[in-house]
C-alpha positions as a printed Julia matrix, in Angstrom:
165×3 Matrix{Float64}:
  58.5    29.8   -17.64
  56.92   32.34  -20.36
  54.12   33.44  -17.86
  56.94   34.27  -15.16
  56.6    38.1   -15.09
  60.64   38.13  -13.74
  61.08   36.03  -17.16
  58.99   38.49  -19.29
  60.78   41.74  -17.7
  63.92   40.13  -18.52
  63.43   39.5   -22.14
  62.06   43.12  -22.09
  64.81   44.68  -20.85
  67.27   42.23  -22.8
  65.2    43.06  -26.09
  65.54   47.17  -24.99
  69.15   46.83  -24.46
  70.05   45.15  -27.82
  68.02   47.78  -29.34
  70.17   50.36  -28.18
  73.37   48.67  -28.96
  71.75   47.97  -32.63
  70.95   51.92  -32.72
  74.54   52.88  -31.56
  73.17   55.0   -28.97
  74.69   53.21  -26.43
  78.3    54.4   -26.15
  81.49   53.89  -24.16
  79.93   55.79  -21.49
  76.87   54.71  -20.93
  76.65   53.01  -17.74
  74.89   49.85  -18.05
  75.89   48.52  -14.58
  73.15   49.37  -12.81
  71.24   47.33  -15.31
  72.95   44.58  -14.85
  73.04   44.44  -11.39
  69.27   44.76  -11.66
  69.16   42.12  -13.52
  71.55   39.62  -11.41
  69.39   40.43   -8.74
  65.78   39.53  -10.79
  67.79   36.25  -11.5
  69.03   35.36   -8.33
  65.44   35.54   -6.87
  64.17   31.83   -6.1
  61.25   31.22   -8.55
  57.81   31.0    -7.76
  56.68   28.01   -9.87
  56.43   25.43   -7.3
  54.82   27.54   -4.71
  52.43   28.39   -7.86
  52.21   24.41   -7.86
  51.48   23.96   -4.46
  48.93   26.75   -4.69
  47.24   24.79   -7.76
  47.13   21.27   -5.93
  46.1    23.33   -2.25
  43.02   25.32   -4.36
  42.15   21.62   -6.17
  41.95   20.18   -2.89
  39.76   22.88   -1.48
  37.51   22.93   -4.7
  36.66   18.99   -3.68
  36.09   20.02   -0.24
  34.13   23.15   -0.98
  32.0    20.56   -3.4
  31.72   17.74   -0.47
  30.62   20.84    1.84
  27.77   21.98   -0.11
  26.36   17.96   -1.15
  26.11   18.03    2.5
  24.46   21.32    3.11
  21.94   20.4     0.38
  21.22   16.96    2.2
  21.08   18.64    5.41
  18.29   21.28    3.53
  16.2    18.16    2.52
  16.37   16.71    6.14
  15.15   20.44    6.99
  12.64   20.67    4.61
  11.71   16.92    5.12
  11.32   17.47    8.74
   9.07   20.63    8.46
   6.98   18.47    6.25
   6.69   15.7     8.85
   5.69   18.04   11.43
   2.87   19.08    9.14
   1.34   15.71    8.36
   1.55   14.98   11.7
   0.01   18.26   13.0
  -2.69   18.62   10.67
  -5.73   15.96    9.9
  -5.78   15.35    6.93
  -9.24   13.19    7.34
 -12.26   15.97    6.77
 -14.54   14.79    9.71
 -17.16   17.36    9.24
 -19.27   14.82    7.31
 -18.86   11.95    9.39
 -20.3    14.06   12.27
 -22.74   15.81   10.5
 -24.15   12.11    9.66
 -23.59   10.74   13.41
 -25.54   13.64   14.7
 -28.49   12.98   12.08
 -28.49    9.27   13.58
 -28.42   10.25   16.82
 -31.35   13.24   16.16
 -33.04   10.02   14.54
 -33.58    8.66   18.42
 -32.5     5.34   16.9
 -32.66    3.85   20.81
 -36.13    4.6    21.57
 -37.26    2.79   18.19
 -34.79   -0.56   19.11
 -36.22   -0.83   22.73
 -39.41   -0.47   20.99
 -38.91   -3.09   18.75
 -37.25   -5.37   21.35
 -40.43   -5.1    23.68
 -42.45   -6.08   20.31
 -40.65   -9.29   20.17
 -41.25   -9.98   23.16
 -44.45  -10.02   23.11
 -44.48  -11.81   19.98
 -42.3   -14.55   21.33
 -45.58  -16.77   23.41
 -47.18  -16.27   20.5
 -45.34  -17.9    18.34
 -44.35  -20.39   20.59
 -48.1   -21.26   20.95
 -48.14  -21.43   17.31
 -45.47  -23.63   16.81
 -47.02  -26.09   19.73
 -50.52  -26.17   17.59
 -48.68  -26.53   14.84
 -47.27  -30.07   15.94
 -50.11  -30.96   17.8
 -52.08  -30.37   14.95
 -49.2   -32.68   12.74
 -49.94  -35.38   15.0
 -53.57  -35.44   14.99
 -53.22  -35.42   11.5
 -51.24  -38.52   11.33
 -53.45  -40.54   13.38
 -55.89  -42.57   11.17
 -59.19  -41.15   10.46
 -61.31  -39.73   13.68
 -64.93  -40.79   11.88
 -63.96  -44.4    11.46
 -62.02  -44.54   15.02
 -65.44  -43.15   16.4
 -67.37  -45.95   14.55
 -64.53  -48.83   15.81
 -65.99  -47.6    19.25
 -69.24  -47.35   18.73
 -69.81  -51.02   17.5
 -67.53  -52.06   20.17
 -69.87  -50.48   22.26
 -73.0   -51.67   20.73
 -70.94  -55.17   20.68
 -70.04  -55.35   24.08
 -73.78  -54.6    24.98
 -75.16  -57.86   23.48
């Protein structure tokens, strides 16, 4: 009730009043009426303290919302911020693909094609060969494993010579 300024004028002009009336200025014809009507009326006034209350709890209220208001502005921000960045990884590459075609264009200046189909058309002609060497090769395993040609020629000579007599 200190803080009131109605409260404070009061005790001011209370405090002024005894004053005088301590001094003896105040005499049997000052009128203090007006004063004291003054001061009915200052009294009779409603007081302010629970509208000053109200006030408190109301700016409390919209201090939390004020807060709650700007956690969501700075979440919507990051979504902003988050969504600009999205848009840039999605617009630009972020693969360099100079050197990958700088290296597909030296294979391709290489004529890599005309070299294959050369080689191709190599094996090809290599293919009867070697499949003329691999029939040699087991005819000449089983000549090899048949006995001895010199004495076989000798069984048939004195069979021969045998039959003759």
């Amino acid at each position: 009730m200190e803080l009131n300024p109605l409260y404070r004028l009061y005790v001011q002009l209370n405090d002024k009043v005894n004053s005088l009336a301590e001094n003896n200025t105040i005499s049997s014809t000052t009128d203090l009426s007006d004063i004291v009507v003054r001061l009915k009326a200052i009294e009779s006034r409603p007081t302010v303290d629970n509208e000053i209350a109200n006030l408190k709890s109301v700016i409390q209220s919209l201090e939390v919302s004020n807060n709650e208001l700007r956690e969501k502005i700075a979440y919507l921000s990051k979504i902003d911020t988050i969504e600009a960045r999205i848009y840039n990884i999605e617009t630009e590459p972020k693969v360099n693909l100079d050197d990958v075609n700088a290296r597909l264009s030296a294979l391709e200046e290489a004529n890599y094609q005309e070299r294959l189909s050369t080689i191709v058309n190599r094996v090809n002609n290599i293919e009867p060969v070697a499949n003329t060497i691999t029939d040699l090769s087991f005819r000449i395993g089983e000549v090899e494993k048949r006995a001895d040609l010199t004495e076989r020629i000798r069984a048939l000579e004195m069979s021969i010579s045998n039959s003759n007599v």
